[in-house]
N, C-alpha and C positions, 0 to 999 in steps of 0.2 A: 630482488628475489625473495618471496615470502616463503617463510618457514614453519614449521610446525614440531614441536617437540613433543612427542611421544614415552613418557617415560612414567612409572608410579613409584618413582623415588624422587623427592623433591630435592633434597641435595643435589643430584647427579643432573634434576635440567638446571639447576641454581648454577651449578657450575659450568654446564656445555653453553648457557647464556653469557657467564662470565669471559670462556673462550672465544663466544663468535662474535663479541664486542669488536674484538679486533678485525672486522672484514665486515665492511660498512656494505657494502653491496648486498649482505642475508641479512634480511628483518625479520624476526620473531614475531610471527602474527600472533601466536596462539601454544596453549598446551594442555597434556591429556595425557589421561593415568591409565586409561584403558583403552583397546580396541574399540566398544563402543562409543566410548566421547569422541576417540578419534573420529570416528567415521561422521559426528556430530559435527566435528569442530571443520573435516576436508569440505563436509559439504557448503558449510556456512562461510570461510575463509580460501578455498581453492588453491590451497599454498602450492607453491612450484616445490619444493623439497624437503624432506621428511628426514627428522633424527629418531631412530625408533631403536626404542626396546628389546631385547629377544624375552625373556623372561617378564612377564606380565598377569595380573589376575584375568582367569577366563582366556581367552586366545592369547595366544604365543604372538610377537610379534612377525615369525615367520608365516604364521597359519591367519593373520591378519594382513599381511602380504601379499599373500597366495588369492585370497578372495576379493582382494580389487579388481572390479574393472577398470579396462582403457578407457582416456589415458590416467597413467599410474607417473605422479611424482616421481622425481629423481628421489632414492633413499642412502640413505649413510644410515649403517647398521651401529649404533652403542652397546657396549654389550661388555660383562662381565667373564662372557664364557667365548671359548675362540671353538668349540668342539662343533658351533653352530654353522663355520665360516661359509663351507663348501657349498651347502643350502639358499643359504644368503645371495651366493653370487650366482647362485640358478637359476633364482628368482632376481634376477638383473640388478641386484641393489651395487650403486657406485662403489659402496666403498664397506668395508667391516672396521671398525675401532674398538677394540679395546680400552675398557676401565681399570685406572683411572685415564682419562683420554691424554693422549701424549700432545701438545699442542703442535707439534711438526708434523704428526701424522695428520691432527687436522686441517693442516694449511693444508698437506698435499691432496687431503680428500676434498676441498674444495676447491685447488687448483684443475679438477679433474671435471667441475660442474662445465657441461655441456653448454657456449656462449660467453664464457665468463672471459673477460679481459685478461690478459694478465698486468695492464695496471690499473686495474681495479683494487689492487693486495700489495703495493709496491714493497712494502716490509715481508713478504713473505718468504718462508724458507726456503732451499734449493729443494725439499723435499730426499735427500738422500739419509737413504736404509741404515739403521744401525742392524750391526749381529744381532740383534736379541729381536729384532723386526721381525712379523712375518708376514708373507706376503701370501697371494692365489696366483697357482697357475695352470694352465688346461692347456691340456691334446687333443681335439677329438672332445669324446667322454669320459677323459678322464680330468679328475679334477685334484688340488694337493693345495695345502696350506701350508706352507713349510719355512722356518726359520731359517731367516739368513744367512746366520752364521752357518747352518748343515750345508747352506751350497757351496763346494769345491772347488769347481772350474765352471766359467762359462768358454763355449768356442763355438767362433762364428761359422754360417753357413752362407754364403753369400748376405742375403738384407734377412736370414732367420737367426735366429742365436739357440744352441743347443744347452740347458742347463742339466749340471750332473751332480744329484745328492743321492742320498741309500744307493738304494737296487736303481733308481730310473736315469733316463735322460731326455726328457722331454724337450718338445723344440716350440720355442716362439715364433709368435709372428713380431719379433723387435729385433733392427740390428744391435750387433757389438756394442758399436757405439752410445747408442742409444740406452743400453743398457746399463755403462760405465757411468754416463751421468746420473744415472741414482745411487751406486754403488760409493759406499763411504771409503777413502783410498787408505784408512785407517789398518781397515782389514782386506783391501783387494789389492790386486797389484796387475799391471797389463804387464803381462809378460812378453807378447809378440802381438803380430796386428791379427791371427786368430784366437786367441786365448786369454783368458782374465783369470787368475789361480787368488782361492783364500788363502792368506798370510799362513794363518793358524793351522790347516790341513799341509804341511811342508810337513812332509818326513824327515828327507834329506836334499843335501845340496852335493854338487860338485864341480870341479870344474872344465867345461870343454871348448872345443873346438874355437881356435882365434878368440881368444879373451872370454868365451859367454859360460855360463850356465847348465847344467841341467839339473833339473829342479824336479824329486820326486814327490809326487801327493800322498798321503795313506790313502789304503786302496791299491796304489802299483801305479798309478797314472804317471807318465814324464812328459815335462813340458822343457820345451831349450829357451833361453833366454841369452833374446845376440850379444852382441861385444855392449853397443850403446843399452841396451835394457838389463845389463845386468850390471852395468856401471854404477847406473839412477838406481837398482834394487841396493846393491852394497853401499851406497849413500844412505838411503832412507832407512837401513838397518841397523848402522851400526852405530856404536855407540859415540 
């Protein structure tokens, strides 16, 4: 897979070169400080996927985005600023990363390249979220960037999962399950086979019904945790 790196900070492709060293299957064909050369460097090399800039001389990398025609490279957004994200993913780009780029985020953002094996990357991470990660996620037209650790509870809906941070609770198209496998069990805990509560949002605990749990969130939210899931919680907790 040919690539192109878009960026007018020479450090920052020195280093996402350094990074993609490790995932032999993306070749660095080419790279380019501006919207213009890029468009120099897409036509002359046809790269399959773009590392691009948001902040650039003359066009934004968003607004250099926006004016490609089909078909439009796979993009992974590098970027300094996260206030861009929501944009980014309107405009279909794979993936948004954050400077300086965390190289887990990177593995996952290219675990997500469309065709890619996955042992193609045999060293690569499971891809699961720290607190301080944030992610995209949409309703509808609605769209939110939101850090990890803000989310409280996930509870499943049949194969949707409903996430609960602030005021929203937006619902996925991902089950439960599928959700706990990115989720670091650092700061999540499966509490029953509907629900996943952050550690950190526990208000209070106490204890109910045949050995188990109820487990309040800030907020007011209660979740019950049976005899066997609050065994494995009072293990992993204490000291």
């Amino acid at each position: 897979m040919k690539a192109l790196l878009i960026d007018d900070e020479r450090l920052a492709r020195n280093e996402l070169r350094r990074l993609l060293a490790a995932f032999p299957e993306i070749r660095i064909a080419g790279e380019a400080v501006h919207a213009k050369q890029a468009r120099e460097q897409m036509a002359a090399l046809k790269p399959d996927l773009l590392f691009l800039d948001v902040q650039m001389p003359g066009e934004t990398g968003l607004e250099f985005l926006a004016s490609l025609e089909a078909p439009v490279p796979h993009v992974i957004f590098t970027t300094a600023y996260d206030e861009f994200a929501v944009k980014a993913f309107e405009l279909n780009a794979l993936d948004y990363l954050l400077k300086p780029v965390d190289p887990a985020r990177l593995a996952t953002a290219v675990e997500r390249l469309p065709g890619r094996k996955d042992s193609a990357h045999p060293k690569a991470v499971s891809g699961r979220l720290e607190a301080g990660d944030k992610v995209f996620l949409r309703e509808g037209e609605r769209c939110w960037f939101v850090e990890v650790g803000q989310i409280r509870m996930l509870e499943s809906e049949g194969n949707y999962t409903r996430v609960h941070f602030g005021e929203v609770q937006p619902q996925l198209f991902r089950s439960l399950n599928a959700m706990e496998e990115r989720l670091d069990p650092k700061f999540f805990f499966r509490a029953n086979r509907r629900q996943i509560i952050n550690i950190s949002w526990i208000a209070r605990i106490e204890p109910w019904f045949s050995g188990g749990l109820l487990v309040e969130l800030k907020g007011g939210a209660k979740v019950e945790l049976s005899r066997r899931q609050a065994q494995e919680f009072r293990e992993r907790m204490s000291l």
